[in-house]
BAFI-3210 file (N, C-alpha, C; in Angstrom, 3 decimals, decimal comma, padded with zeros to 6 digits):
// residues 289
n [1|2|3|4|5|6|7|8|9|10|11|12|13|14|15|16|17|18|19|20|21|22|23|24|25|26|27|28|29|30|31|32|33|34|35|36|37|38|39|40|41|42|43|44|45|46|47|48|49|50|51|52|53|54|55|56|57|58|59|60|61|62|63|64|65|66|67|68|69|70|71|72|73|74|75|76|77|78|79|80|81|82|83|84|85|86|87|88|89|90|91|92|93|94|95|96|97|98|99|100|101|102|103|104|105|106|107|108|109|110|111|112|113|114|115|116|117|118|119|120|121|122|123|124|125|126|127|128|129|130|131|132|133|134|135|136|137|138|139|140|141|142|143|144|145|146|147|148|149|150|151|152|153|154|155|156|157|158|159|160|161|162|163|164|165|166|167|168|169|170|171|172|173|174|175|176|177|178|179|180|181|182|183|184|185|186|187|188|189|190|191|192|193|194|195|196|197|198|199|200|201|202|203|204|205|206|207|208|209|210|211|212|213|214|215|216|217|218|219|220|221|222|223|224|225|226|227|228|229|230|231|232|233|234|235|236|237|238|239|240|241|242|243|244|245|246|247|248|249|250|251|252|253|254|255|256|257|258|259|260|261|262|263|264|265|266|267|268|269|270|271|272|273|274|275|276|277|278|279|280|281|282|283|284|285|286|287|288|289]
n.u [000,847|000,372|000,426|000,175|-000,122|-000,965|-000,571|-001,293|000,351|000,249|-000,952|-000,619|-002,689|-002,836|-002,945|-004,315|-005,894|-004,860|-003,784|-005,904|-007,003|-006,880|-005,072|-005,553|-002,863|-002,606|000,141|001,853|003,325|003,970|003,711|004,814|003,760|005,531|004,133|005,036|007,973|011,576|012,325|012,856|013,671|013,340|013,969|012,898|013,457|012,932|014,295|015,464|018,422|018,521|016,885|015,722|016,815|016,249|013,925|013,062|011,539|009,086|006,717|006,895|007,519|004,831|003,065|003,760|002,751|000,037|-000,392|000,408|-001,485|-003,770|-003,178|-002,160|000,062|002,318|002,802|005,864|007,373|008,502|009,229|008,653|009,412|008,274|008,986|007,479|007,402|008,398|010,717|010,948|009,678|007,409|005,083|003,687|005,103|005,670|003,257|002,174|003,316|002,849|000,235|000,199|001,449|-000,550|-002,744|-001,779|-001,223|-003,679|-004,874|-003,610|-004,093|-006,820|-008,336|-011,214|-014,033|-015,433|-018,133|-017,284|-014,476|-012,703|-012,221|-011,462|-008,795|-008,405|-008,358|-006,333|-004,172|-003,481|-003,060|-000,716|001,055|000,420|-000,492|-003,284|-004,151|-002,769|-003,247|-005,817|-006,529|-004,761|-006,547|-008,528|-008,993|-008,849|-010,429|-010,168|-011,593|-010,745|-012,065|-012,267|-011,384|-013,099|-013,734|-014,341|-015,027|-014,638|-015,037|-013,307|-012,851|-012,009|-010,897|-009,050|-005,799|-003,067|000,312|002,897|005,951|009,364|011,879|015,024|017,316|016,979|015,905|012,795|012,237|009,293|008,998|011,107|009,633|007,552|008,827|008,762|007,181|004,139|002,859|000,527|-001,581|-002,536|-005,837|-006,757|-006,083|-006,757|-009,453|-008,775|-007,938|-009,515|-012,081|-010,463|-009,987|-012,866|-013,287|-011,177|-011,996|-014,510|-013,517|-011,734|-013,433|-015,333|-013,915|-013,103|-010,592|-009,645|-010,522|-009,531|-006,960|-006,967|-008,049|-005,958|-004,275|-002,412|-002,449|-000,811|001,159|002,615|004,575|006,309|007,604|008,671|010,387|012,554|013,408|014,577|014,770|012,790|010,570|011,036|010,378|007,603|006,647|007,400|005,568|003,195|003,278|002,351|-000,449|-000,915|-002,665|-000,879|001,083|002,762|003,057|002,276|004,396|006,180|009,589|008,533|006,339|002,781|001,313|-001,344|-002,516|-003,665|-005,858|-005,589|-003,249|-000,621|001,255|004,902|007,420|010,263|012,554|016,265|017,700|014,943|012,339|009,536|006,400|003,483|000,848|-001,460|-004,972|-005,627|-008,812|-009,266|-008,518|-005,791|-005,327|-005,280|-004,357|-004,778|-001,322]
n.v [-001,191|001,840|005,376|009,030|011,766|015,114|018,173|021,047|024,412|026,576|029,516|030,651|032,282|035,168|037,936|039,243|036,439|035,129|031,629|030,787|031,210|030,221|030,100|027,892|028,271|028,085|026,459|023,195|020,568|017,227|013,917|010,767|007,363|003,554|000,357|-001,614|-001,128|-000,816|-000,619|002,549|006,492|009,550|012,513|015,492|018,928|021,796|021,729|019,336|018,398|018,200|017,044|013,967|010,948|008,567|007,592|009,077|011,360|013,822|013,200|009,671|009,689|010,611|008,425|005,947|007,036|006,766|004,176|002,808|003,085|002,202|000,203|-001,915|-002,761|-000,896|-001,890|-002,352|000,174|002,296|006,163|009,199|012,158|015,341|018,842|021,678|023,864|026,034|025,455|026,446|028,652|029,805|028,658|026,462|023,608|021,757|020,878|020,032|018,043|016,151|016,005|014,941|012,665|011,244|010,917|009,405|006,783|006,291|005,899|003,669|001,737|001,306|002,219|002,707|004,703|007,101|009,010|012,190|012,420|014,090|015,115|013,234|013,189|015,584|015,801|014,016|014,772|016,900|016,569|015,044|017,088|019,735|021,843|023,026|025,405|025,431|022,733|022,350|024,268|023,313|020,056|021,364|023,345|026,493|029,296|029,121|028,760|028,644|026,804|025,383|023,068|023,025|023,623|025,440|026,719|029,015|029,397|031,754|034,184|034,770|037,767|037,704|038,011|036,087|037,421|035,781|036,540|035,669|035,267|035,218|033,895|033,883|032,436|030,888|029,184|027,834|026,990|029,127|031,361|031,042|031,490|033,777|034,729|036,908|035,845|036,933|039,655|042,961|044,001|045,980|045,108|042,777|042,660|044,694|042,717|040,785|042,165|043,307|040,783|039,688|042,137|040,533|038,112|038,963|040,643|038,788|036,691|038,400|039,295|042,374|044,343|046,623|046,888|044,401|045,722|047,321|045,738|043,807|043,621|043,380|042,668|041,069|039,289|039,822|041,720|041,395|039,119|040,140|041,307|039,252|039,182|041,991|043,086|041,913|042,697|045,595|045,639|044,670|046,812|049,021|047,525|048,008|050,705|051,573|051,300|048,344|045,561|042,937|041,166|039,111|035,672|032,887|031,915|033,480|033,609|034,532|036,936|037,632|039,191|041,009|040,991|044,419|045,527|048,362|049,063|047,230|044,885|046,047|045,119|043,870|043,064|042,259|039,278|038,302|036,184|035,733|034,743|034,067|032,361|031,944|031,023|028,043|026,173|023,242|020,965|018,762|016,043|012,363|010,088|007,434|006,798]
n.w [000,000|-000,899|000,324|000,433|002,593|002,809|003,666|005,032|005,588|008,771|010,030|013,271|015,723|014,525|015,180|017,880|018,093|020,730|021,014|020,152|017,152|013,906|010,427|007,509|005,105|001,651|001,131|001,190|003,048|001,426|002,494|001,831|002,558|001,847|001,962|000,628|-000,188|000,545|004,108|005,440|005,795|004,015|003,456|000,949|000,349|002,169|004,960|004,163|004,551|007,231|009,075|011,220|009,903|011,087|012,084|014,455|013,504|013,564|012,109|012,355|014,722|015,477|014,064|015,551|018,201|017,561|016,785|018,970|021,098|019,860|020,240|018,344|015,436|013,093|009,726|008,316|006,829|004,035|004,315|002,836|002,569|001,192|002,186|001,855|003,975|005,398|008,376|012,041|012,122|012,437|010,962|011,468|011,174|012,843|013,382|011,194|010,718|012,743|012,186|009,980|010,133|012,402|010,359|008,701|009,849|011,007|008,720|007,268|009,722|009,548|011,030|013,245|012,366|014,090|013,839|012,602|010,972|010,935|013,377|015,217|013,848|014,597|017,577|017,760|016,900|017,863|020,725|020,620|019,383|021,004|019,996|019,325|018,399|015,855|014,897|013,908|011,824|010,131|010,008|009,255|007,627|006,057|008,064|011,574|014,902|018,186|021,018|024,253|022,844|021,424|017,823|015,334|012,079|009,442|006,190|004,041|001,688|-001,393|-001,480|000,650|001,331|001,553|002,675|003,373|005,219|005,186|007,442|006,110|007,288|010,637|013,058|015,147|018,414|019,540|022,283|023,243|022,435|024,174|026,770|026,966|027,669|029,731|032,967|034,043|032,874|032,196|032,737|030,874|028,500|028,153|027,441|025,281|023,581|023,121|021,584|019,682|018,348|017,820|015,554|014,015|013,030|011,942|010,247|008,229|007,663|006,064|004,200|004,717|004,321|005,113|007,845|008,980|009,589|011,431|013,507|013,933|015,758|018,666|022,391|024,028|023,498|020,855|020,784|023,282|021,669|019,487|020,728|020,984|018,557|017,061|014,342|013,243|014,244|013,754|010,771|010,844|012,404|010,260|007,856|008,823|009,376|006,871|006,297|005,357|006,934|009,054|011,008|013,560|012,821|013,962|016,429|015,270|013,365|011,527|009,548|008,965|006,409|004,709|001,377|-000,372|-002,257|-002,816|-001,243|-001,329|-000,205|001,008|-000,683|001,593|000,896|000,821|002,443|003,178|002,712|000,252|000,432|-001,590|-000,769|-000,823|000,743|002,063|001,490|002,003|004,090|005,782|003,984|002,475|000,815|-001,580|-003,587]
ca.u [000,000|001,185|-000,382|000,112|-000,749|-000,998|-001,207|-000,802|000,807|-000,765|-000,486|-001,918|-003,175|-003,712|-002,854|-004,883|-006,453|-003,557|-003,589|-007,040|-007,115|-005,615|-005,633|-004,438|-002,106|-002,088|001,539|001,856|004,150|003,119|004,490|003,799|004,290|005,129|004,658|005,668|009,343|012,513|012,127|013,785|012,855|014,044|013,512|013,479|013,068|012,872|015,081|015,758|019,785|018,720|015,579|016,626|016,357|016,393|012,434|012,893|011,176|008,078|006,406|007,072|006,833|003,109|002,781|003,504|001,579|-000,969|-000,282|000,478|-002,992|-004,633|-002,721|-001,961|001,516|002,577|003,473|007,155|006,968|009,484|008,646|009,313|008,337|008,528|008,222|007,464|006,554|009,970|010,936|010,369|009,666|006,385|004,426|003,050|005,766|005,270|001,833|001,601|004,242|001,951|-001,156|000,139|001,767|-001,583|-003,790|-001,342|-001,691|-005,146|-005,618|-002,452|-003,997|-008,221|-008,809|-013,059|-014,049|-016,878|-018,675|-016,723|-013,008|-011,337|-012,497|-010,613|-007,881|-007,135|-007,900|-004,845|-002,375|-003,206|-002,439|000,870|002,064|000,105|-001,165|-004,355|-004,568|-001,958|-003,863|-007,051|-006,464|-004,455|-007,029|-010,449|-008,702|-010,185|-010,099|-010,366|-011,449|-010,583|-012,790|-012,447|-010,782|-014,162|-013,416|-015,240|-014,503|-015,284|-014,441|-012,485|-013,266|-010,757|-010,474|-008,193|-004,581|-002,330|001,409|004,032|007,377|009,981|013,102|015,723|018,482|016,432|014,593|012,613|011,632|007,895|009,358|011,431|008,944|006,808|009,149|008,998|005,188|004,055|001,983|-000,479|-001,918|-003,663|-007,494|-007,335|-005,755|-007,238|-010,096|-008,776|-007,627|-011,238|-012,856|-010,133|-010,402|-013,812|-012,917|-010,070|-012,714|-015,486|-012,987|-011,034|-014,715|-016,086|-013,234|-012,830|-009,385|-009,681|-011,033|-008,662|-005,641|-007,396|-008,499|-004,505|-003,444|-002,009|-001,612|-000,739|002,457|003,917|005,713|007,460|008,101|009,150|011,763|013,818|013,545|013,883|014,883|011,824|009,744|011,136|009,593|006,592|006,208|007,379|004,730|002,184|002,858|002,184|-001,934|-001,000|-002,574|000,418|000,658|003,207|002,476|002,527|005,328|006,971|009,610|007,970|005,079|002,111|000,554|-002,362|-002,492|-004,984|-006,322|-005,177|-002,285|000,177|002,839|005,926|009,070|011,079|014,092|017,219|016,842|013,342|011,798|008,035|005,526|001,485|000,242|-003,565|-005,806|-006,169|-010,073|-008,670|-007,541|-005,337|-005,733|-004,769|-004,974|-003,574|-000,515]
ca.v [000,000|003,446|006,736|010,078|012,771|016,433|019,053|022,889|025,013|027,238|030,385|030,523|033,499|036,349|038,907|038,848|035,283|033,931|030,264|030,209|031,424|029,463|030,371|027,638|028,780|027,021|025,598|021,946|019,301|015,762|012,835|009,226|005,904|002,485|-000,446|-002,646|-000,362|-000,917|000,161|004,101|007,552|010,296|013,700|016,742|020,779|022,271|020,787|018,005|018,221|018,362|016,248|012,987|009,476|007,339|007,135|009,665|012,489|014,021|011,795|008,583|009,269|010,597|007,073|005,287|006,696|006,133|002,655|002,626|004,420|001,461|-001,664|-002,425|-002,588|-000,230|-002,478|-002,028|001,090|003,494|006,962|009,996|013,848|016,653|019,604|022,918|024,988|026,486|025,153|027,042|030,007|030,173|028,454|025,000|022,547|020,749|020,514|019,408|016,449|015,531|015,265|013,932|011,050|010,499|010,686|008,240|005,522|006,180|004,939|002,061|000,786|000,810|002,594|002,775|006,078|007,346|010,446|013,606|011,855|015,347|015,440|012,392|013,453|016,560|015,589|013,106|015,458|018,076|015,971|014,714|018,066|020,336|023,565|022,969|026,278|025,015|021,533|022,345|024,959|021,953|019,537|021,367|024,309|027,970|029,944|028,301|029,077|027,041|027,354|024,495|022,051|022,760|023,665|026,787|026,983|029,699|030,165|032,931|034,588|035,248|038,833|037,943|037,421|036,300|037,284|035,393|037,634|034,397|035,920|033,962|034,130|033,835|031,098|031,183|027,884|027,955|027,414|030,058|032,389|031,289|031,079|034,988|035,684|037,147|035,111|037,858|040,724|044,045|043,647|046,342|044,608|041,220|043,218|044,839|041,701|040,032|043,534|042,982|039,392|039,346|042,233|039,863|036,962|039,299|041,009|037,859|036,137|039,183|040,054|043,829|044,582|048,063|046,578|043,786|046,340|047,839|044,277|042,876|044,170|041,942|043,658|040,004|038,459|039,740|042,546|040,807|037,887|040,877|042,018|038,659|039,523|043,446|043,236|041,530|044,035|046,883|045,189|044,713|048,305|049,587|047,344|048,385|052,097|051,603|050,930|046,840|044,731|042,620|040,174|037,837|034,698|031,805|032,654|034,083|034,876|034,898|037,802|037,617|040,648|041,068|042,257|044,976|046,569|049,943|048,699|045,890|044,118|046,321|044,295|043,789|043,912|041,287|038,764|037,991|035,714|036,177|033,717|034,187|031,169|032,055|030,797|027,039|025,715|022,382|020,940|017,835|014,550|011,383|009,317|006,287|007,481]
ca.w [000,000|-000,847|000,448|000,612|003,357|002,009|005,269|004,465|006,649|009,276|010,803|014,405|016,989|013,395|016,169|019,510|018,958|021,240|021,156|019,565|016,008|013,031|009,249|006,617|004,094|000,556|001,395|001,697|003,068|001,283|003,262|001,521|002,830|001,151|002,761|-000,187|-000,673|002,065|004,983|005,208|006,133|003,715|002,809|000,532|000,386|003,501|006,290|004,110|004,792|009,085|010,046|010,822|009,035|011,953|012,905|015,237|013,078|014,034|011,605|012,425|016,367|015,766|013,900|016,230|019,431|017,202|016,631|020,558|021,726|019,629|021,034|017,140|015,198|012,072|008,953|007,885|005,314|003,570|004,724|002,606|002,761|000,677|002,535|001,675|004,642|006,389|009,629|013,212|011,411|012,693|010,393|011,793|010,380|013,688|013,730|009,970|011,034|013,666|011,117|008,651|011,030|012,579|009,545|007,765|011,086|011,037|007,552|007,608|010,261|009,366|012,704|012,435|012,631|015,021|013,452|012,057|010,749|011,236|014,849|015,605|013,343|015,249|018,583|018,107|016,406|018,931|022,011|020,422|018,891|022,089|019,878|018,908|017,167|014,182|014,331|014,044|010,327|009,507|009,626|008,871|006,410|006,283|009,414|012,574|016,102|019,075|022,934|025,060|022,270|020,109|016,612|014,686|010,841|008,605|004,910|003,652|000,565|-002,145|-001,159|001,750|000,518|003,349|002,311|004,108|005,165|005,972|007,335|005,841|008,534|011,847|013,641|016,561|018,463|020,065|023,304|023,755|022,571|025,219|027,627|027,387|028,023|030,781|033,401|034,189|031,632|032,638|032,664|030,308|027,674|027,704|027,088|023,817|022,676|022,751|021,111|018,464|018,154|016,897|014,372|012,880|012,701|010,932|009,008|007,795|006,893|005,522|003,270|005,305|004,826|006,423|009,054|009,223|009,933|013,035|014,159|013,812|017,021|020,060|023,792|024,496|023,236|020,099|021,591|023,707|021,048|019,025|021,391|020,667|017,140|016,921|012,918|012,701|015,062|013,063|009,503|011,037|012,021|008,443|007,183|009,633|009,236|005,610|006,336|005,733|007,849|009,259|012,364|013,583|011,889|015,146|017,591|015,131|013,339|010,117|009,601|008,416|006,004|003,585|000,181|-000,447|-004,209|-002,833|-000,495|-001,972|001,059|000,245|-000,822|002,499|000,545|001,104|003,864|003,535|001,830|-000,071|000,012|-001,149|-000,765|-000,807|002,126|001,874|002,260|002,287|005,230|005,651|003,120|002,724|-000,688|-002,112|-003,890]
c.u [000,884|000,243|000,535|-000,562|-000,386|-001,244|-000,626|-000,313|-000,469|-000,351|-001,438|-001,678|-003,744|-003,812|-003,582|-005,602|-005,771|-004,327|-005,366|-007,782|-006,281|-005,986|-004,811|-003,959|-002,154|-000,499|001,725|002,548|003,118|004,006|003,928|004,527|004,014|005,585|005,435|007,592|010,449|012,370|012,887|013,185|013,948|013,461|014,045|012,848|012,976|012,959|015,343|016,943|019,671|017,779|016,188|016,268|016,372|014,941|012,374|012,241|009,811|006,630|005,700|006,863|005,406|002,393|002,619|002,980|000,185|-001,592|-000,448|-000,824|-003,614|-004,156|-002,754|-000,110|001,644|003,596|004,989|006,957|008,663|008,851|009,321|008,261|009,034|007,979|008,549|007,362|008,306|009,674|011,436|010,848|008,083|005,047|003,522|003,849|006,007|004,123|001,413|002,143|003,301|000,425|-000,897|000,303|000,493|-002,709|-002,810|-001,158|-003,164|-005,299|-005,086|-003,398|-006,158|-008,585|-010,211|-012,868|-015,317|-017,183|-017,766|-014,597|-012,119|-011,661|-011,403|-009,481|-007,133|-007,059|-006,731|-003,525|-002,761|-003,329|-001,098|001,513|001,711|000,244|-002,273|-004,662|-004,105|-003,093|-004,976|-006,938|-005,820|-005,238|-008,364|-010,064|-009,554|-009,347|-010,785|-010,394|-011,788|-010,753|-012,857|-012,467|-012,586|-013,760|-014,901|-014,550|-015,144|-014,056|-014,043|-012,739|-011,367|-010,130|-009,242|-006,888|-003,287|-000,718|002,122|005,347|008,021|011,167|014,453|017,317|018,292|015,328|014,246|011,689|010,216|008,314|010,171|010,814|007,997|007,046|009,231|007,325|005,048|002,023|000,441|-000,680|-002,817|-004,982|-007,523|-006,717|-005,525|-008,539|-009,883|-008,446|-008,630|-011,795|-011,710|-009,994|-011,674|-014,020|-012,184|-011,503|-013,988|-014,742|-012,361|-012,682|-015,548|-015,251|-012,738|-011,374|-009,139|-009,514|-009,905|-007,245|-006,008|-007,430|-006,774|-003,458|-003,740|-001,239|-000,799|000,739|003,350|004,714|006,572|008,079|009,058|010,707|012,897|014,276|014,170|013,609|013,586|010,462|009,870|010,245|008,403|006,200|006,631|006,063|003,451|002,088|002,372|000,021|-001,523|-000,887|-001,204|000,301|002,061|003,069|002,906|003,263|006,276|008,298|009,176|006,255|004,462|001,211|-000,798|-002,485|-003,754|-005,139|-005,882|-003,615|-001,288|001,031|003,910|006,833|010,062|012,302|014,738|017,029|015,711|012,834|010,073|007,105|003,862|001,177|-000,910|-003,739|-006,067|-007,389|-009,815|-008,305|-006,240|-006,072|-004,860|-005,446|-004,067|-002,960|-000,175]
c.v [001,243|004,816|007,750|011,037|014,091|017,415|020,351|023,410|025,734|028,668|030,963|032,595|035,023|037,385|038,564|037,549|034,893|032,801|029,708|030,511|030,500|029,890|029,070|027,863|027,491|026,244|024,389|020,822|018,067|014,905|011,603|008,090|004,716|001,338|-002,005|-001,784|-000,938|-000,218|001,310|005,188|008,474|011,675|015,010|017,999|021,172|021,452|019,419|017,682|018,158|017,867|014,760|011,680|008,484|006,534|007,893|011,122|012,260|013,050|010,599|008,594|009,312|009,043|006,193|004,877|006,222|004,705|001,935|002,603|002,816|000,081|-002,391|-001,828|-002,098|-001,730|-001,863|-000,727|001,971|004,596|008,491|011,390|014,917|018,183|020,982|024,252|025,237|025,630|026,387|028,197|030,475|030,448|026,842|024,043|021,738|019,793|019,838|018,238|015,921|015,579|014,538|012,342|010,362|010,220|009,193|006,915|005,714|005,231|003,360|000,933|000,724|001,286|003,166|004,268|006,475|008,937|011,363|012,439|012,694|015,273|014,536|012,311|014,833|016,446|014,923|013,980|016,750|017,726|015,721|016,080|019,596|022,085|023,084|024,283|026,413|023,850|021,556|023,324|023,553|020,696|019,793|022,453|025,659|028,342|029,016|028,842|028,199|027,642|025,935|023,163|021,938|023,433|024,368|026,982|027,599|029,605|031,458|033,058|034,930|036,592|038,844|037,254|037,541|036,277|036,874|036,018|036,466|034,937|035,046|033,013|033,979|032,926|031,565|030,063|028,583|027,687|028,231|031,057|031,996|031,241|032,907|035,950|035,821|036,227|035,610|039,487|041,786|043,249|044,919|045,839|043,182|041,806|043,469|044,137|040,828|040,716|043,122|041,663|039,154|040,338|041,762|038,883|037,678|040,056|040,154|037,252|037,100|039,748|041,798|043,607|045,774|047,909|045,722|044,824|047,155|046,113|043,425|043,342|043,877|043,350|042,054|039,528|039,233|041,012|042,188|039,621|038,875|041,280|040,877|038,525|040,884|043,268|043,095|042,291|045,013|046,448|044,931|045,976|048,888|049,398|048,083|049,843|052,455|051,473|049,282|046,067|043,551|042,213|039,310|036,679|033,574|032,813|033,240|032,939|035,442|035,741|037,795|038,987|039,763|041,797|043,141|045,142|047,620|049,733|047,171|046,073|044,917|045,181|044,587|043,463|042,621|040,989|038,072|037,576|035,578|035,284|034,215|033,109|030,791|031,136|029,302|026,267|024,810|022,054|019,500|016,763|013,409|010,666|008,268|006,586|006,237]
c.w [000,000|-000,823|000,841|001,112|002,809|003,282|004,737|005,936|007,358|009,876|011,691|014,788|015,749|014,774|017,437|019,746|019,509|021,442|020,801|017,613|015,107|011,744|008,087|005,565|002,708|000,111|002,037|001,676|002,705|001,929|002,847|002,314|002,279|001,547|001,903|-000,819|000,850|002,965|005,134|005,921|005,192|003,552|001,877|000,457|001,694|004,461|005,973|004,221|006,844|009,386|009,743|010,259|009,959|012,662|013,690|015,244|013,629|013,476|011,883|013,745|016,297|015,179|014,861|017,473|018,919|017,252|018,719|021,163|020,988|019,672|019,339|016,703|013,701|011,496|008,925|006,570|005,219|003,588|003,597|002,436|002,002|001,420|002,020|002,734|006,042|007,662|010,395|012,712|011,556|011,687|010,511|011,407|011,266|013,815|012,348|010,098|011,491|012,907|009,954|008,872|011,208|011,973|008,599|008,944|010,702|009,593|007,320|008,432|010,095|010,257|011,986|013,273|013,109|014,483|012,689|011,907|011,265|012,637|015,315|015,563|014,349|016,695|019,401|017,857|017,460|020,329|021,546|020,485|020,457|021,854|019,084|017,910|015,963|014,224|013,723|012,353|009,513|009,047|008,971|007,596|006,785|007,920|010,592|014,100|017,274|020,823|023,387|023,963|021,121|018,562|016,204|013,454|010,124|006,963|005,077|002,460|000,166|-001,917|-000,280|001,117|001,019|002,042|003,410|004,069|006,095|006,320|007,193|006,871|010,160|012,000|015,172|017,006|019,219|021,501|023,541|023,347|023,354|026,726|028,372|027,708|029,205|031,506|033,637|033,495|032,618|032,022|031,035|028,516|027,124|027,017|025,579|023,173|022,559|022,046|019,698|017,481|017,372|015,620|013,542|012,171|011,823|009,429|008,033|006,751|006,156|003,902|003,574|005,100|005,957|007,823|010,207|009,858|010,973|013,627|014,726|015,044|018,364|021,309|024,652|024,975|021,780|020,716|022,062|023,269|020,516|019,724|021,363|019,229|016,701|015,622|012,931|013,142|013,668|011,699|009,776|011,315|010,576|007,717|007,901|009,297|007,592|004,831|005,997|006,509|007,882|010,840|012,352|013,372|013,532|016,508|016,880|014,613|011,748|010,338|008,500|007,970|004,837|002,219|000,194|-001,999|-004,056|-002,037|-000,605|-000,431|000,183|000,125|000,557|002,513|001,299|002,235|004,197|001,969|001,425|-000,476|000,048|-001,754|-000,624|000,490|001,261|002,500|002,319|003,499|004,701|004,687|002,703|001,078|-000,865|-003,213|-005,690]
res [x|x|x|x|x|x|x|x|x|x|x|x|x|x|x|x|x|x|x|x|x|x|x|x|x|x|x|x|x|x|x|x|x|x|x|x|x|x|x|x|x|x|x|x|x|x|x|x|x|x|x|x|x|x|x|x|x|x|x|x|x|x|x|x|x|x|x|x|x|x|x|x|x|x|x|x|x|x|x|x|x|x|x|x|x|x|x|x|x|x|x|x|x|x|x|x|x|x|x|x|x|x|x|x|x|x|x|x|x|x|x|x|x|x|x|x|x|x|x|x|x|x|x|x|x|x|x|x|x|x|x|x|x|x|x|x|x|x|x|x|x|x|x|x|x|x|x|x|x|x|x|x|x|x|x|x|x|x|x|x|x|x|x|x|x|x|x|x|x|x|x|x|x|x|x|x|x|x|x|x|x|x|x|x|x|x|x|x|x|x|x|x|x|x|x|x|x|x|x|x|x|x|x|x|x|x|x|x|x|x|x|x|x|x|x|x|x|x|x|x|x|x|x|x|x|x|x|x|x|x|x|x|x|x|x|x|x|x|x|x|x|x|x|x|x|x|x|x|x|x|x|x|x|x|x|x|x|x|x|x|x|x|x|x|x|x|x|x|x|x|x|x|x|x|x|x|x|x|x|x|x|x|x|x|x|x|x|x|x]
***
């Protein structure tokens, strides 16, 4: 048997949802497996000279809690992945490992499926990988909002046209940008981050850009993600003072802007790399290859 998992990237929080917004991007690692090929693990394009071949990739572990979790044993397969979606650049390339792993166990192994497939699908890759707000764009596609591990998906209209700003020289892992948040927030700025929260989510589903570039503003966390970045601070204000909406894309350190009809993403100039990868309604999939 030979299949192929398809998972697009994601880019969580879209300014003040912290740890509950997700949008997925039309950028997508495929990962197939063949259980009639030698056993292996290889890869290419993004981090295919540094992720490793030993079974110990993100992958192949989410395989096998899978396999674990259901007191069953993964055939012998050759594992290989093309990925497209940078690594810890603050674009989900954890969280797409961890769906693609457990959507390709899920099918390997026939696991019966009780109601909604994606439900099952992300409740597993978002216990392994432990951000539900990448897993969840990952498996359902579109915009995504996440209250007490429930799942809220809206379309996005073509109007909205997420540009990716990848900075080619700087990484920033997801734990140490959260190792810099603060435990307790003024009251008055949990506040404006709920009040702007549901302008991202009407402006994003409505197509508002306008709107969107008031709405894209965090009293939360990127600031102080920002401050282990500055470069990347400073390019986000440039873009920002420019009227384009513009957000830290995850934890960062890749930022997320919008094109407008009156307001194009300027060119951020050497360093930075430019990805528009349109809004993927898609989520995760799985096919025989």
């Amino acid at each position: 048997m030979r299949l192929r998992a398809t998972v697009p990237a994601t880019s969580a929080n879209l300014g003040p949802g912290f740890d509950c917004f997700g949008l997925a991007l039309d950028l997508c690692n495929e990962v197939s497996v063949d259980t009639d090929a030698e056993r292996g693990v290889t890869w290419e394009g993004e981090g295919g000279d540094e992720l490793p071949s030993d079974g110990t990739d993100a992958v192949s572990r989410a395989m096998r809690r899978i396999a674990e979790a259901a007191g069953e044993e993964l055939p012998p397969f050759r594992l290989h992945g093309l990925n497209r979606i940078p690594l810890a650049r603050g674009l989900g390339s954890s969280s797409a490992a961890a769906v693609a792993g457990v959507a390709l166990a899920r099918t390997l192994l026939r696991l019966p499926e009780d109601g909604d497939p994606r439900a099952a699908l992300f409740d597993a890759a978002a216990e392994i990988e432990g951000h539900p707000d990448n897993a969840a764009p990952a498996v359902y596609g579109g915009l995504t909002v996440i209250a007490d591990r429930r799942v809220l998906r809206f379309d996005v209209p073509e109007t909205i046209r997420p540009v990716v700003l990848v900075p080619e020289h700087v990484r920033l892992s997801t734990e140490v940008a959260r190792r810099v948040l603060h435990e307790r927030v003024p009251l008055a700025d949990a506040v404006a981050n709920v009040a702007h929260g549901a302008l991202v989510v009407h402006a994003i589903t409505t197509g508002d850009a306008d709107l969107l570039s008031i709405g894209l503003r965090d009293r939360l966390h990127e600031d102080v993600r920002m401050a282990l970045v500055p470069q990347v601070g400073e390019m986000r204000e440039r873009i920002r003072s420019t009227g384009v909406p513009v957000c830290v894309s995850g934890s960062g350190p890749s930022l997320l802007a919008f094109d407008t009809d009156t307001r194009p993403v300027p060119d951020p100039g050497e360093g930075w790399r430019v990805l528009r990868p349109g809004v993927r309604d898609a989520g995760a999939e799985v096919r025989e290859a």
